[in-house]
C-alpha positions in Angstrom: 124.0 110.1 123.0 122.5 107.9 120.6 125.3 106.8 117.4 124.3 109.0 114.6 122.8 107.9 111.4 123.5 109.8 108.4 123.1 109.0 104.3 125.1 107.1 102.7 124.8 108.6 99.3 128.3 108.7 97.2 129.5 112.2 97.2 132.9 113.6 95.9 135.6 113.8 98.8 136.6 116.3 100.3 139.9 115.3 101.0 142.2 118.3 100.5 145.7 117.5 98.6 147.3 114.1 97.9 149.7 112.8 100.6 152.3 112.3 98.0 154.7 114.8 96.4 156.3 113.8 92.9 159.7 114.9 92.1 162.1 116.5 94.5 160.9 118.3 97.5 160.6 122.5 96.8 162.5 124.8 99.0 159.6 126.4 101.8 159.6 129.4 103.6 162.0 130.2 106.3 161.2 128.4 109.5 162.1 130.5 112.7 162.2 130.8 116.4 163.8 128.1 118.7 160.5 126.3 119.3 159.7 125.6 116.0 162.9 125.1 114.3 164.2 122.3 117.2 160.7 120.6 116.3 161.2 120.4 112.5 164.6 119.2 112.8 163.1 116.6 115.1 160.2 115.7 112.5 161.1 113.0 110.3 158.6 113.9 107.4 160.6 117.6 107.3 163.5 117.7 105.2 165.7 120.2 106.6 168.2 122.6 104.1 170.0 125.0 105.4 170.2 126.3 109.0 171.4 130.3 110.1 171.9 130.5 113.5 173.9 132.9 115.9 176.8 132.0 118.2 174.2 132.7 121.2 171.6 130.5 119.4 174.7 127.6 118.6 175.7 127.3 122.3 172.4 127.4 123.1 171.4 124.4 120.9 174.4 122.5 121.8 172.8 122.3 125.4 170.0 120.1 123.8 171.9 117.3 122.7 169.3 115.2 121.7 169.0 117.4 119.1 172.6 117.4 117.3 172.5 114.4 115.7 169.5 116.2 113.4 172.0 118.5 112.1 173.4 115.7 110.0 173.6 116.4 106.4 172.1 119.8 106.9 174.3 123.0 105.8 174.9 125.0 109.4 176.3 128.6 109.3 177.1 131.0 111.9 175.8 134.3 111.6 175.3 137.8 113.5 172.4 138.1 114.4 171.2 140.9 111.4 172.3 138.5 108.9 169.7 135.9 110.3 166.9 138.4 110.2 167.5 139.4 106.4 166.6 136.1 105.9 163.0 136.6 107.3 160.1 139.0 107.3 160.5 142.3 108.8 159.8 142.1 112.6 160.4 138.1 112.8 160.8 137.4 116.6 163.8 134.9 115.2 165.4 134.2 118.7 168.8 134.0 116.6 167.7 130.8 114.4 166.2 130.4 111.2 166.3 126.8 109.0 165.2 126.8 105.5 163.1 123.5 105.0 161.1 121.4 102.4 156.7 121.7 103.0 155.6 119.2 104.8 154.1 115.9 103.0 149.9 117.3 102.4 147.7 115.4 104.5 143.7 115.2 103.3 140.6 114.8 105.7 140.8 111.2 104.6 144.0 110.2 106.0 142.7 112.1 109.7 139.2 110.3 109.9 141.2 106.8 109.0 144.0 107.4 111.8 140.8 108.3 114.5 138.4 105.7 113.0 138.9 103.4 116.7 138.6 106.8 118.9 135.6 107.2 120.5 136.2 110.2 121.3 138.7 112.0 119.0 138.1 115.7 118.5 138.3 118.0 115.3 139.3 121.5 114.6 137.6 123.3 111.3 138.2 127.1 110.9 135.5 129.0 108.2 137.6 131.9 106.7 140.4 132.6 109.2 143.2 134.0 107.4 146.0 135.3 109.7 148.8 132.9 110.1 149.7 133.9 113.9 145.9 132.9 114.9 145.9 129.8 113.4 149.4 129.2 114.6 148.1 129.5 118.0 144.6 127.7 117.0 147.2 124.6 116.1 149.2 125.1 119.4 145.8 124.2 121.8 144.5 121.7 119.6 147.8 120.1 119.7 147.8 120.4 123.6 144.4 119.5 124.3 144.3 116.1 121.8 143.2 117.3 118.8 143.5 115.1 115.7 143.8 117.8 113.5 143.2 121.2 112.4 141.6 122.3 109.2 141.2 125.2 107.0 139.9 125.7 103.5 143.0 126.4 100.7 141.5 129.8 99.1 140.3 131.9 102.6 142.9 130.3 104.9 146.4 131.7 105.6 148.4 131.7 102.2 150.6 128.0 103.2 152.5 127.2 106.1 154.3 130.2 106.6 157.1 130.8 109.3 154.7 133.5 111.0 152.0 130.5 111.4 155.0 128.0 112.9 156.2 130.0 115.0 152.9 130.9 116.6 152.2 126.6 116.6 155.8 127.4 118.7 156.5 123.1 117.4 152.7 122.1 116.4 152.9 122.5 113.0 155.4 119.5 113.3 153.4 116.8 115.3 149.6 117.9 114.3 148.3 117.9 111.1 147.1 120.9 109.5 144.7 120.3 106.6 143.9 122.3 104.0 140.1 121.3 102.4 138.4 122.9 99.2 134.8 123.2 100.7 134.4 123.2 104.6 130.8 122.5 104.1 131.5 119.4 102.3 134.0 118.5 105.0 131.4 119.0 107.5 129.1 116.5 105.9 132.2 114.3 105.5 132.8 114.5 109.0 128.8 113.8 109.9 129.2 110.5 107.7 132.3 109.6 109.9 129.5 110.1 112.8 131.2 113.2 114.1 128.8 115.7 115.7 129.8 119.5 114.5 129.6 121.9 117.1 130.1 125.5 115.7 131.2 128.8 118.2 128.6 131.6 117.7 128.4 134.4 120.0 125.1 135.1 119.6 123.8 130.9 120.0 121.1 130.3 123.0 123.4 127.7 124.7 126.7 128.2 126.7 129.2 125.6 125.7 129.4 123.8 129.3 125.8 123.2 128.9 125.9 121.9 125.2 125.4 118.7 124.4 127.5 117.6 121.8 130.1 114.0 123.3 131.9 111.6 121.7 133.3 112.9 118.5 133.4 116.4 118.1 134.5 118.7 115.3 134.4 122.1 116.8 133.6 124.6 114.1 135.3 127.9 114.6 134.8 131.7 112.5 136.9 134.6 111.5 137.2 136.8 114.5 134.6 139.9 113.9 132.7 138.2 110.6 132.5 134.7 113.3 130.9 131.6 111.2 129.8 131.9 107.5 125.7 131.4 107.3 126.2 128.3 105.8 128.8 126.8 107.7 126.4 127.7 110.7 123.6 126.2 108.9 125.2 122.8 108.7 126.2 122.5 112.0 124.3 120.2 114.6 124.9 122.5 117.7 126.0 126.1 118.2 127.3 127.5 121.6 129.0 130.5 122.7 131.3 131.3 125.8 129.7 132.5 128.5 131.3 135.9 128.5 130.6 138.4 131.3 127.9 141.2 130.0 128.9 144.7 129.0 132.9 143.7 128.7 133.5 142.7 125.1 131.8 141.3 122.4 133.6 138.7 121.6 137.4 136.8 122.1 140.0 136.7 119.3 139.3 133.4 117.6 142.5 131.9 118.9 141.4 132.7 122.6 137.9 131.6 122.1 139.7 127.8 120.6 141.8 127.5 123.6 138.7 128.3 125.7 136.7 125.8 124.0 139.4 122.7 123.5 140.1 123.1 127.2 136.4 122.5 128.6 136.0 119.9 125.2 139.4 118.2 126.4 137.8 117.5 129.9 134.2 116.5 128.7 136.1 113.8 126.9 138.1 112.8 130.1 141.4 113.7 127.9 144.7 113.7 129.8 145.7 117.1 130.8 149.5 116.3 132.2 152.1 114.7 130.4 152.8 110.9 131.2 155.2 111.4 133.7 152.8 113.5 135.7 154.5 117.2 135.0 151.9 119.7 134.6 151.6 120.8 130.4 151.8 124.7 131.3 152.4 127.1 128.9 156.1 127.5 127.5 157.8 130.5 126.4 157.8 131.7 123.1 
């Protein structure tokens, strides 16, 4: 496929927010869930607080030592296990382990398109209007596994922040994948067109099934709010559209989170992307 020309008339970026924070560091929500808390206490760019955790959770964490030396300078108490869930949502699956941590440091649009500027093949993740934290948790997960450079969302119809809900779904993404937050995903679409990605948007109701699309190279797949699916402008923007060729007369459609993992997985080996980690193990799903 042919590189793609596009105008290069000045336009204001769509970057989302600043990468840096002024001033100390404000106190986030309550990360929980052993994935996801082992993952920020690994992250550098987390600052870590406070960490609640149950005797069952401690011995358990003390068999990962590669992990102790994180706890340095981070308060560590030892709590039953209802003390730990006060700390959290109603219903949090907390596995016995909660940490109370700073946001992570923004990252805009501009910051992903300069770190995949030499990748001929690096992939995107937009999602028009999808609000509920555990979806776009899981949204983060695949595109994490399947070589994503990032996942983006638009600040006023996206999930209200990182909450502790969306990293737990990421189960460690949130940590190692960026999540953007942009003001106008049309804008960031023709941002993304400049950068001579071709946008390939998820409709149920397109002509084309996805294996027999044509979008290569760099792709930012475009994905809608499950039951509303893409915005008519978002759709309008977008060079191809494609749906999943779903067996007749069974459902209408997939939950959007379903429908990603679907789509990175058959994106992930267009672009001949490693499936298996470097020492050859197979990258199966791990529990929750």
């Amino acid at each position: 496929m042919p590189k793609r020309k596009h105008p290069r008339a000045k336009k204001p970026k769509d970057s989302g927010p600043g990468r840096k924070a002024r001033g100390r560091p404000s106190a986030g929500p309550w990360l929980y869930g052993t994935h996801a808390v082992l993952a920020a206490l690994a992250n550098p760019q987390r600052i870590c607080r406070r960490l609640v955790l149950t005797q069952e959770a401690q011995a358990g964490l003390q068999e990962k030592p590669d992990k102790i030396k994180e706890l340095d300078g981070i308060s560590v108490e030892i709590a039953p296990r209802d003390t730990v869930a006060g700390l959290l949502p109603p219903g949090a699956v907390h596995q016995g382990i909660a940490l109370l941590a700073a946001p992570l440091p923004p990252v805009g649009l501009e910051d992903v398109l300069r770190n995949a500027k030499a990748k001929a093949n690096a992939m995107v993740v937009l999602l028009d209007h999808v609000t509920d934290p555990q979806n776009v948790g899981a949204v983060l997960r695949s595109a994490a596994a399947f070589g994503a450079e990032a996942v983006c969302l638009t600040e006023r119809h996206g999930p209200p922040g990182a909450s502790g809900a969306l990293a737990k779904a990421a189960s460690g993404a949130l940590e190692t994948l960026p999540l953007v937050q942009v003001t106008n995903l049309v804008r960031s679409i023709e941002t993304l067109k400049e950068a001579d990605f071709w946008c390939l948007g998820l409709d149920p109701d397109a002509e084309t099934n996805l294996p027999e699309s044509k979008a290569e190279g760099r792709i930012a797949l475009v994905l809608g709010a499950e039951g509303a699916g893409l915005r008519r402008l978002t759709r309008a923007h977008c060079d191809y559209l494609a749906r999943l060729p779903i067996r007749p007369n069974t459902v209408a459609s997939l939950n959007v989170a379903a429908a990603a993992a679907i789509a990175l997985y058959e994106l992930a080996g267009r672009r001949g992307a490693a499936l298996s980690s470097a020492d050859g193990t197979p990258t199966g799903g791990t529990p929750d």
